[in-house]
N, C-alpha and C positions, 0 to 999 in steps of 0.2 A: 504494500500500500504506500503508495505516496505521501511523501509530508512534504507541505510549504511553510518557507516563514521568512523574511527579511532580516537581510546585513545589510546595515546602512541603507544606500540607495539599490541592494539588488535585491532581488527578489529568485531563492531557491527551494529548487525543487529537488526532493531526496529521494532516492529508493534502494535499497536494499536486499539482495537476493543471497543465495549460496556462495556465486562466487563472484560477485562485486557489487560494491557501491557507487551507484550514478549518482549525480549533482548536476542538473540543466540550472544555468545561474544566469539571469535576464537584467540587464537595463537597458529600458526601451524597445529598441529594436534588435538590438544584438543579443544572439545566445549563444552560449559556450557551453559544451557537456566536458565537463571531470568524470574519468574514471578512474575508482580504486581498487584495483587486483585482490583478489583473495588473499593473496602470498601478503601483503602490506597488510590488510583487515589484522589477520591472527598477530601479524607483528605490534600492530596502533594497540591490540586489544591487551596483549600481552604486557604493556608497558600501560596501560589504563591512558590509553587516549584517543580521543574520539574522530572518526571519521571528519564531523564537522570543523575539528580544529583545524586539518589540513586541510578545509575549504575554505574558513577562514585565511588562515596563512595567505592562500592562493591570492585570496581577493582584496588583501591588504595591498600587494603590490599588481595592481589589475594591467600592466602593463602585460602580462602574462595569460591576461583573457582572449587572445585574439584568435584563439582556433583551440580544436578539440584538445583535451590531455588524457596522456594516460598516465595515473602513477603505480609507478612500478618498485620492486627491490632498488633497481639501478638510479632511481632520482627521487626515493623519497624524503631522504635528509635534508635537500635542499627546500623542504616545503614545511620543516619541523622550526620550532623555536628551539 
């Protein structure tokens, strides 16, 4: 099932399956889908951290909104505080 809810000025859409986490994240006209691997999920979970805070991260520096992502083992670090 889907959940919406607003950071700042976007507007995200979350869902959640077996084996990833989507994030459709809207301002305005522009949309960008994040996805988060399963392999990352068990690791964020393991360490008690939420899918959303690496969509946070993301959107903090939005210059990084301009086309699909995917997060992976290989570039999740760079999305952590």
């Amino acid at each position: 099932m889907a959940q919406k809810h607003f950071y700042g000025k976007y507007e995200i859409t979350e869902e959640q399956s077996a084996d990833q986490y989507l994030a459709t994240v809207k301002l305005r006209n522009a949309v960008t889908q994040i996805v988060i691997e399963d392999d990352v999920l068990a690791e964020l979970t393991a360490q008690s951290i939420l899918p959303q805070t690496v969509i946070h991260n993301i959107i903090k520096d939005s210059t990084q909104l301009r086309k699909p992502m995917t997060i992976s083992k290989h570039n999740i670090d760079q999305y952590l505080d």
